[in-house]
PAPALO-478874 format. One record per atom (N, C-alpha, C): residue in three letters; chain; atom name; y, z, x. Coordinates in steps of 0.2 Angstrom, whole numbers, always signed. Layout:
<rs>
@mipa:Ala | lumdren:A | rovex:CA | yy:Y | zz:Z | xx:X
...
</rs>
This chain:
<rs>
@mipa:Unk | lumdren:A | rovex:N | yy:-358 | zz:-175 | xx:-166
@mipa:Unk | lumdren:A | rovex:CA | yy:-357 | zz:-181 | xx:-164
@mipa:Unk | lumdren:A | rovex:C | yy:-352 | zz:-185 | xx:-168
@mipa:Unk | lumdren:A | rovex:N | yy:-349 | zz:-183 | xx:-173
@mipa:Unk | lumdren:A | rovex:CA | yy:-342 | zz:-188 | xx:-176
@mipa:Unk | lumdren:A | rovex:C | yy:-338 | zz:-185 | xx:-174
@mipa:Unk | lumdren:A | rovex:N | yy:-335 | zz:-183 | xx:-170
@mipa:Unk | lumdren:A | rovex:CA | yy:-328 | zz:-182 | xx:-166
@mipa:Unk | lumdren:A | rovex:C | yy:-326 | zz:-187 | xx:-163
@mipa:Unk | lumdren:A | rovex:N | yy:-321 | zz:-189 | xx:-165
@mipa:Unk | lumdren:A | rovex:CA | yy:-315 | zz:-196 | xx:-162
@mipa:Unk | lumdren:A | rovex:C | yy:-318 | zz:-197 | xx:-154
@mipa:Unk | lumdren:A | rovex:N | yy:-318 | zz:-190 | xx:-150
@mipa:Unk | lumdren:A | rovex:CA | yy:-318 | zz:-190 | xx:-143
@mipa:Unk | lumdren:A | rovex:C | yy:-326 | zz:-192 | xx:-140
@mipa:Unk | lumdren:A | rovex:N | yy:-330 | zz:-190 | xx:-145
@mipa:Unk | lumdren:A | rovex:CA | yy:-337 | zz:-192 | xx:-144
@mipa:Unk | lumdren:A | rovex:C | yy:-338 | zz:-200 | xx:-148
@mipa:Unk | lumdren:A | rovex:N | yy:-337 | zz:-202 | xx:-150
@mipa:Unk | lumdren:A | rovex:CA | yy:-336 | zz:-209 | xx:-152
@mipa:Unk | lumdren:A | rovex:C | yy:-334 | zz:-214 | xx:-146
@mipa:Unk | lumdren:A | rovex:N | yy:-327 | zz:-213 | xx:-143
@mipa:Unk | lumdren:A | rovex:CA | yy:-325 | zz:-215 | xx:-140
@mipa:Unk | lumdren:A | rovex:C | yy:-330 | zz:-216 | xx:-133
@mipa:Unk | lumdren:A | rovex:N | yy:-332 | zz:-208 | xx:-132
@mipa:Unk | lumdren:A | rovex:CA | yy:-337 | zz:-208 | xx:-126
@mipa:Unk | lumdren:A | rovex:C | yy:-344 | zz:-211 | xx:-126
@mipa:Unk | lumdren:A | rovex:N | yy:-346 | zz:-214 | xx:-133
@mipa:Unk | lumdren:A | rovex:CA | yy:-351 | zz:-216 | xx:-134
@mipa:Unk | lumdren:A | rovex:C | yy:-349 | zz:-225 | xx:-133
@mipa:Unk | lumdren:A | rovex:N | yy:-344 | zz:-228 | xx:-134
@mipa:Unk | lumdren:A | rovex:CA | yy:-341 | zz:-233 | xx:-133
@mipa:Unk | lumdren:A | rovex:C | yy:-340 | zz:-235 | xx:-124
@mipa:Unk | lumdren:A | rovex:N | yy:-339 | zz:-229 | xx:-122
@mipa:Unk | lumdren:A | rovex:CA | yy:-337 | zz:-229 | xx:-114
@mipa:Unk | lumdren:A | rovex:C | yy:-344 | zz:-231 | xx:-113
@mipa:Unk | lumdren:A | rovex:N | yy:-350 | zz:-231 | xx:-115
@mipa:Unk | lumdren:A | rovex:CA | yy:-357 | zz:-229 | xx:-111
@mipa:Unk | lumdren:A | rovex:C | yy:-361 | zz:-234 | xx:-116
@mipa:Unk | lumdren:A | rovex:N | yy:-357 | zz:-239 | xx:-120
@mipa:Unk | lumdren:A | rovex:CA | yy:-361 | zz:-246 | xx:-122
@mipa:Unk | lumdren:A | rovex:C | yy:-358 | zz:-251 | xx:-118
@mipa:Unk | lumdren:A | rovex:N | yy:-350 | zz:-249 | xx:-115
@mipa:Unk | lumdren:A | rovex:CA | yy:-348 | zz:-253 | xx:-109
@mipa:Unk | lumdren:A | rovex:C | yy:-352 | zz:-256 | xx:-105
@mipa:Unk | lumdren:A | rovex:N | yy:-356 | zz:-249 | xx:-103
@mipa:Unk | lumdren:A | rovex:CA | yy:-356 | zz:-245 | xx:-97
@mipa:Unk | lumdren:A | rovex:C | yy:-363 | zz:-252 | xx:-94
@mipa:Unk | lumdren:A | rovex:N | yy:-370 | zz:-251 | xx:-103
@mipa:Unk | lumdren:A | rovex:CA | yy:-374 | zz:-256 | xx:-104
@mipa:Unk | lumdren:A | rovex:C | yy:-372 | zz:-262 | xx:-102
@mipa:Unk | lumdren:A | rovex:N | yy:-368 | zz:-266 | xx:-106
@mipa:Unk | lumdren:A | rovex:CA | yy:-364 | zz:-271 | xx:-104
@mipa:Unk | lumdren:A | rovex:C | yy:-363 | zz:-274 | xx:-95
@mipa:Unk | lumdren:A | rovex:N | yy:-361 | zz:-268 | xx:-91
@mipa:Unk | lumdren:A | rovex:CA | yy:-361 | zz:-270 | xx:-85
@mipa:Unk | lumdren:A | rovex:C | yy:-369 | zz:-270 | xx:-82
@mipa:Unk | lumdren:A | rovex:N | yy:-372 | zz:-266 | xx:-86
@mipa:Unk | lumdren:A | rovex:CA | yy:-378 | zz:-265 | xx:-81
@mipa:Unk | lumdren:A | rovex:C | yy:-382 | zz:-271 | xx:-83
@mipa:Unk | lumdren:A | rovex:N | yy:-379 | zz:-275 | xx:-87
@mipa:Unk | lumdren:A | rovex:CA | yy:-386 | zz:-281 | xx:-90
@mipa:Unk | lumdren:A | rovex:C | yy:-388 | zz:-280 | xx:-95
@mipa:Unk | lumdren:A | rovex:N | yy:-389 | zz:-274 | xx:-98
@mipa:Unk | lumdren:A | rovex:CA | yy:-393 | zz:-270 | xx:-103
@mipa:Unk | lumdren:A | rovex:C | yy:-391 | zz:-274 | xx:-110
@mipa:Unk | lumdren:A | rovex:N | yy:-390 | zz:-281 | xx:-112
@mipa:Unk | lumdren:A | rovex:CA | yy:-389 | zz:-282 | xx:-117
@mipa:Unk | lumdren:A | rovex:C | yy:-391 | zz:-282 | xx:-124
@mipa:Unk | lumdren:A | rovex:N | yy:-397 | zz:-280 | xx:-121
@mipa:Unk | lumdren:A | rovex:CA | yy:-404 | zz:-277 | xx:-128
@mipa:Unk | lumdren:A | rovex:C | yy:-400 | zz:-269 | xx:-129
@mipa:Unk | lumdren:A | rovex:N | yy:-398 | zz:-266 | xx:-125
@mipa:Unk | lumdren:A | rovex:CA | yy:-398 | zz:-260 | xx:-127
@mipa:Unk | lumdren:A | rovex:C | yy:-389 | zz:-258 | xx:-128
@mipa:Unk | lumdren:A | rovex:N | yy:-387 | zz:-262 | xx:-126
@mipa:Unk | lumdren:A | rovex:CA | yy:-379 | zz:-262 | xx:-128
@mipa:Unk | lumdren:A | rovex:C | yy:-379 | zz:-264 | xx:-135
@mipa:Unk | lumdren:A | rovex:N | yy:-381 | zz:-268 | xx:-136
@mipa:Unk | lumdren:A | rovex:CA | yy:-380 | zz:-273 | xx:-146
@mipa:Unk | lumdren:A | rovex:C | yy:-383 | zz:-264 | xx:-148
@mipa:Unk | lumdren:A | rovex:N | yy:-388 | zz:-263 | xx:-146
@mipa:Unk | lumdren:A | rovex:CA | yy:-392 | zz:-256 | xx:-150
@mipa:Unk | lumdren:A | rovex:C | yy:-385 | zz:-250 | xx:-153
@mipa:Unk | lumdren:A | rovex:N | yy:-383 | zz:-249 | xx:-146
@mipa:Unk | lumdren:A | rovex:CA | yy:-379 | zz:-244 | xx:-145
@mipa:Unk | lumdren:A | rovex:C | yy:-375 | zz:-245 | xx:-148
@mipa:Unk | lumdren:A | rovex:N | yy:-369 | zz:-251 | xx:-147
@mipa:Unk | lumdren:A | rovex:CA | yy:-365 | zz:-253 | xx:-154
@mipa:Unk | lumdren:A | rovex:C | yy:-366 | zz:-256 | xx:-160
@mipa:Unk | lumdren:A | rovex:N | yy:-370 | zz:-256 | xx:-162
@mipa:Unk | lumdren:A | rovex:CA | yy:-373 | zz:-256 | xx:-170
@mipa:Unk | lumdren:A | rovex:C | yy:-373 | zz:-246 | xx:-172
@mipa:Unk | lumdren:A | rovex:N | yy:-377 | zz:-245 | xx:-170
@mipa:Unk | lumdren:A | rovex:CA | yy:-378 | zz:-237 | xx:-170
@mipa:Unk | lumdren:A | rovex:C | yy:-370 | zz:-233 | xx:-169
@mipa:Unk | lumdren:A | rovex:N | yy:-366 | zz:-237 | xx:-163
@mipa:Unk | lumdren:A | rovex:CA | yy:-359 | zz:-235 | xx:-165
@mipa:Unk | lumdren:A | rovex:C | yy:-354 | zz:-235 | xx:-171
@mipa:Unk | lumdren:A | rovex:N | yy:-355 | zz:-243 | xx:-170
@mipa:Unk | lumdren:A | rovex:CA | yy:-351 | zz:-246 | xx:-177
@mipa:Unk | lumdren:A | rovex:C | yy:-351 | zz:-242 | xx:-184
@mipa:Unk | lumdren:A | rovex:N | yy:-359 | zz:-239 | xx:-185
@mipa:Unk | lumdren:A | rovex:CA | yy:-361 | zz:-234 | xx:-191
@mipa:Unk | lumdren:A | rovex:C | yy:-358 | zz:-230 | xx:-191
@mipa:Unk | lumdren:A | rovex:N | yy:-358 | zz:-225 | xx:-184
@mipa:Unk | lumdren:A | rovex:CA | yy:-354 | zz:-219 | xx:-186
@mipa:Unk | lumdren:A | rovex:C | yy:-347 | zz:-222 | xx:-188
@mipa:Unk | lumdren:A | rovex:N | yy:-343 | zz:-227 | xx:-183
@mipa:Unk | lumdren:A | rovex:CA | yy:-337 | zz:-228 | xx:-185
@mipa:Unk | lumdren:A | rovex:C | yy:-335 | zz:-228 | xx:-192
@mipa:Unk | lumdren:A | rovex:N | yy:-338 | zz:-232 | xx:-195
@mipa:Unk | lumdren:A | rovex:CA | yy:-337 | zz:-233 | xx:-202
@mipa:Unk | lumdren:A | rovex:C | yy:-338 | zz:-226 | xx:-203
@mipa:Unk | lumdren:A | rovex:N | yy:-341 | zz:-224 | xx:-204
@mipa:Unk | lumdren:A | rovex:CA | yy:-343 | zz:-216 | xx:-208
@mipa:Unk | lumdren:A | rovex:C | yy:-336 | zz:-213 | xx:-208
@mipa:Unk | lumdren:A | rovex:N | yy:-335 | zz:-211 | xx:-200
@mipa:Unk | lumdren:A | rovex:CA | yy:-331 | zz:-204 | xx:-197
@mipa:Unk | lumdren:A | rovex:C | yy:-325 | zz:-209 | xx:-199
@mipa:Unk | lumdren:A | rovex:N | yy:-322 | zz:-214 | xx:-197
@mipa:Unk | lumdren:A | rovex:CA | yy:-314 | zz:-216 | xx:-196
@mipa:Unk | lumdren:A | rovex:C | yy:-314 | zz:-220 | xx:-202
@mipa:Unk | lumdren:A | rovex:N | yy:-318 | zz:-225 | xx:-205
@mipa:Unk | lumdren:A | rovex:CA | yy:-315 | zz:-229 | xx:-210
@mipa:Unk | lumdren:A | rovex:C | yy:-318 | zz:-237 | xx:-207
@mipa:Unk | lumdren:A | rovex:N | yy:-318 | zz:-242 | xx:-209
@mipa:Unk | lumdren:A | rovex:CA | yy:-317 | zz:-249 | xx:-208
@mipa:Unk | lumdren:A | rovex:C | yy:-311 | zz:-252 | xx:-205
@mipa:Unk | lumdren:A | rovex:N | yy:-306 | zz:-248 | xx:-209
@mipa:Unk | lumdren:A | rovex:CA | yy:-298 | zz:-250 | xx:-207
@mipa:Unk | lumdren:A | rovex:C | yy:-297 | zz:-247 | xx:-200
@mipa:Unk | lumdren:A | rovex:N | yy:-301 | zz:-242 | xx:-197
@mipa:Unk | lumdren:A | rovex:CA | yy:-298 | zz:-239 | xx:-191
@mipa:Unk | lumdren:A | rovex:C | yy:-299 | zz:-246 | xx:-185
@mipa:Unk | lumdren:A | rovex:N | yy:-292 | zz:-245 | xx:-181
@mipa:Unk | lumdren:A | rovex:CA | yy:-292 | zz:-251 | xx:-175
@mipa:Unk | lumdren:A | rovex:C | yy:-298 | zz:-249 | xx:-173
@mipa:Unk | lumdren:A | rovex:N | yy:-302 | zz:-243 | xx:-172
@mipa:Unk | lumdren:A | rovex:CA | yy:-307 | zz:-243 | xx:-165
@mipa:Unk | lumdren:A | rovex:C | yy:-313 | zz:-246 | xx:-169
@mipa:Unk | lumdren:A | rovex:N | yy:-314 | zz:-245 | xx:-175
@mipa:Unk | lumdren:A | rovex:CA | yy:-320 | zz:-248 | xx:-179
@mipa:Unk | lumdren:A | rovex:C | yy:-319 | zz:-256 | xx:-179
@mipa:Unk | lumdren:A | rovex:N | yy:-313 | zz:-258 | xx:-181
@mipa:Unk | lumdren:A | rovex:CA | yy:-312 | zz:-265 | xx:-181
@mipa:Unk | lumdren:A | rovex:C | yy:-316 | zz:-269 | xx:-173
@mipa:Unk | lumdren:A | rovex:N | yy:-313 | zz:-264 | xx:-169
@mipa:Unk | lumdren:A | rovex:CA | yy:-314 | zz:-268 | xx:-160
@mipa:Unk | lumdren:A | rovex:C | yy:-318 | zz:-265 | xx:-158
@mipa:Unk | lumdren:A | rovex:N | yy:-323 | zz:-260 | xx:-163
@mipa:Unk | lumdren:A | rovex:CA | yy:-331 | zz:-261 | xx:-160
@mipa:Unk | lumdren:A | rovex:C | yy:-334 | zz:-264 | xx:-163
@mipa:Unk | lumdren:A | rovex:N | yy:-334 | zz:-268 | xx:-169
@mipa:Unk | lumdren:A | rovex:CA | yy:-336 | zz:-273 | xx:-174
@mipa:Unk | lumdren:A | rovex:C | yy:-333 | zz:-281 | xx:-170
@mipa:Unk | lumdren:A | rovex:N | yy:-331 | zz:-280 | xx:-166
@mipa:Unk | lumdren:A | rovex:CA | yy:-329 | zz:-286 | xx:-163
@mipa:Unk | lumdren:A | rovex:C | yy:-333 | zz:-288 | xx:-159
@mipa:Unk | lumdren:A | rovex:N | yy:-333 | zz:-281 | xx:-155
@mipa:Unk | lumdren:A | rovex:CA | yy:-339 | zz:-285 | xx:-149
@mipa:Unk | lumdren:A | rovex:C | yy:-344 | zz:-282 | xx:-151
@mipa:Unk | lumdren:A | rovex:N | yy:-348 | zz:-280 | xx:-154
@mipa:Unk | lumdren:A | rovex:CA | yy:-355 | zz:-280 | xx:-160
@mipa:Unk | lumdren:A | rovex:C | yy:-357 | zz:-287 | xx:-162
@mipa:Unk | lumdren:A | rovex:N | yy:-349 | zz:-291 | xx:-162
@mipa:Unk | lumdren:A | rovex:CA | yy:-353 | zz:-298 | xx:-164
@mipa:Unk | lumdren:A | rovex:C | yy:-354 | zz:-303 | xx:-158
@mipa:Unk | lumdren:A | rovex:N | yy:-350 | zz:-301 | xx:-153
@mipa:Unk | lumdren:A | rovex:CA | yy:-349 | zz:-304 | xx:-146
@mipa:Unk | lumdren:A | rovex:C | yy:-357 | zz:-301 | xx:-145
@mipa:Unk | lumdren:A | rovex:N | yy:-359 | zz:-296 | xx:-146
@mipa:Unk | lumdren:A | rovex:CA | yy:-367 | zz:-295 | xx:-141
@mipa:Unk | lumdren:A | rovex:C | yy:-373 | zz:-298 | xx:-146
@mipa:Unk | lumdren:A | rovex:N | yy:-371 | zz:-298 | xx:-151
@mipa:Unk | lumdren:A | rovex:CA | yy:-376 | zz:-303 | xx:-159
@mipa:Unk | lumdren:A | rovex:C | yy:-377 | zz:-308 | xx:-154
@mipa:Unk | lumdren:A | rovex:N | yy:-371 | zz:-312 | xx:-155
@mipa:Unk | lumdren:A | rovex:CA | yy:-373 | zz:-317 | xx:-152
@mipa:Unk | lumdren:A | rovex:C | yy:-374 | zz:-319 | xx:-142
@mipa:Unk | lumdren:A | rovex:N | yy:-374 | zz:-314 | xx:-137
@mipa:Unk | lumdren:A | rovex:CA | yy:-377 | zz:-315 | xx:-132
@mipa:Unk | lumdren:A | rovex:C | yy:-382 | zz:-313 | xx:-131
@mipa:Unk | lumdren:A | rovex:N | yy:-386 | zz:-307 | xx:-137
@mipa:Unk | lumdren:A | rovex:CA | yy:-392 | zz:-304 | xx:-137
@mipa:Unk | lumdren:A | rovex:C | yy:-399 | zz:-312 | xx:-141
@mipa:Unk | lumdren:A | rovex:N | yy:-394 | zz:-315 | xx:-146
@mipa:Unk | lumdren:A | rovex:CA | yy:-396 | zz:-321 | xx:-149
@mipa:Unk | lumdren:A | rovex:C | yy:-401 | zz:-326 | xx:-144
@mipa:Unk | lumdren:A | rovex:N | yy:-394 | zz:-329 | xx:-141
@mipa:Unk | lumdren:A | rovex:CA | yy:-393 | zz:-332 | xx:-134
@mipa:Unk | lumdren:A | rovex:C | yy:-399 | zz:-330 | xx:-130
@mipa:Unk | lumdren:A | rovex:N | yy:-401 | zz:-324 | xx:-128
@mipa:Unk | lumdren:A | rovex:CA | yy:-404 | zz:-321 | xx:-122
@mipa:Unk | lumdren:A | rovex:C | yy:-412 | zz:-322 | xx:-124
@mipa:Unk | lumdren:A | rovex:N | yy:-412 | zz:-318 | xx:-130
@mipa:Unk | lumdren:A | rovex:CA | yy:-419 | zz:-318 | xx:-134
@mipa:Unk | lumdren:A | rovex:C | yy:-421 | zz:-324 | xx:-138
@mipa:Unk | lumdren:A | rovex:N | yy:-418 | zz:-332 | xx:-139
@mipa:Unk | lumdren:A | rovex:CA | yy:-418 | zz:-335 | xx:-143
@mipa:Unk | lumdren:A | rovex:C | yy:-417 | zz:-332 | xx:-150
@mipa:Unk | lumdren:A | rovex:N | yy:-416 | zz:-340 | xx:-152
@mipa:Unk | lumdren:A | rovex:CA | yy:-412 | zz:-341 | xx:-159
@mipa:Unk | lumdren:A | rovex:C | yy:-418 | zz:-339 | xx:-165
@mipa:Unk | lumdren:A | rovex:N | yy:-424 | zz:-338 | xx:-163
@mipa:Unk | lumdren:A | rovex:CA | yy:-429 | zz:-334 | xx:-169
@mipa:Unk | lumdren:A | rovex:C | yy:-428 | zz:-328 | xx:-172
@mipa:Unk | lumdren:A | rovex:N | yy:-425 | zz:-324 | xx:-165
@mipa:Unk | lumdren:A | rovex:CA | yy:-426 | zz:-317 | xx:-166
@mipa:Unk | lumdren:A | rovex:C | yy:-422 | zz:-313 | xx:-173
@mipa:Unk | lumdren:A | rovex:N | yy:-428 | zz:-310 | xx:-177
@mipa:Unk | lumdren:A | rovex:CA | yy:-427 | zz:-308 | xx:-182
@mipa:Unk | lumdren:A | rovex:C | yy:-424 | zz:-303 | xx:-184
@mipa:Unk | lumdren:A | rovex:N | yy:-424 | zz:-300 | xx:-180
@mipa:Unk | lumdren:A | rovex:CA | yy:-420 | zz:-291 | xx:-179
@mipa:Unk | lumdren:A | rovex:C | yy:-414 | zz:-291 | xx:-178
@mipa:Unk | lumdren:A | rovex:N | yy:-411 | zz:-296 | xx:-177
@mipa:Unk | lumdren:A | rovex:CA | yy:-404 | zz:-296 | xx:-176
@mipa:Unk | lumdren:A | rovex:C | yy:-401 | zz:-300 | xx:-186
@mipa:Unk | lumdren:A | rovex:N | yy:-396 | zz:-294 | xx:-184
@mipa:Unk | lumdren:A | rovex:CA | yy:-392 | zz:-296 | xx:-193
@mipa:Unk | lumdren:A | rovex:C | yy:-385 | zz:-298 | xx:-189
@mipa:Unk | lumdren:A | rovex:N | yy:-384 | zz:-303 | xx:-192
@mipa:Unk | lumdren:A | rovex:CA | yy:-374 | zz:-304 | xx:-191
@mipa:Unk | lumdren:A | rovex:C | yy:-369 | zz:-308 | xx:-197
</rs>
């Protein structure tokens, strides 16, 4: 599962969450992405940076969604 090309495909299918409404499950899948990213590429790599972006773009619509208590959310 740390291959550049399985990364990438796991990023195509947090989109994917994204369109289908699934925004509990999108922030998941990109938090669990973001991790491996750091791992496999580094912090400095563009695709870790620009999935740390919108990780923080779902933080806060998952926030929004769930209300402003929810404690499981880190940002």
């Amino acid at each position: 599962m740390d291959h550049p090309l399985v990364l990438d495909t796991r990023l195509a299918l947090a989109g994917v969450r994204v369109e289908a409404g699934d925004v509990v499950g999108a922030t998941e899948a990109y938090e669990h992405l973001w991790a491996d990213m750091m791992r496999v590429l580094g912090e400095d790599h563009r695709g870790t940076r620009w999935t740390r972006q919108k990780l923080g773009r779902w933080w806060e619509r998952r926030r929004n969604r769930c209300g402003a208590g929810t404690a499981d959310i880190q940002g």
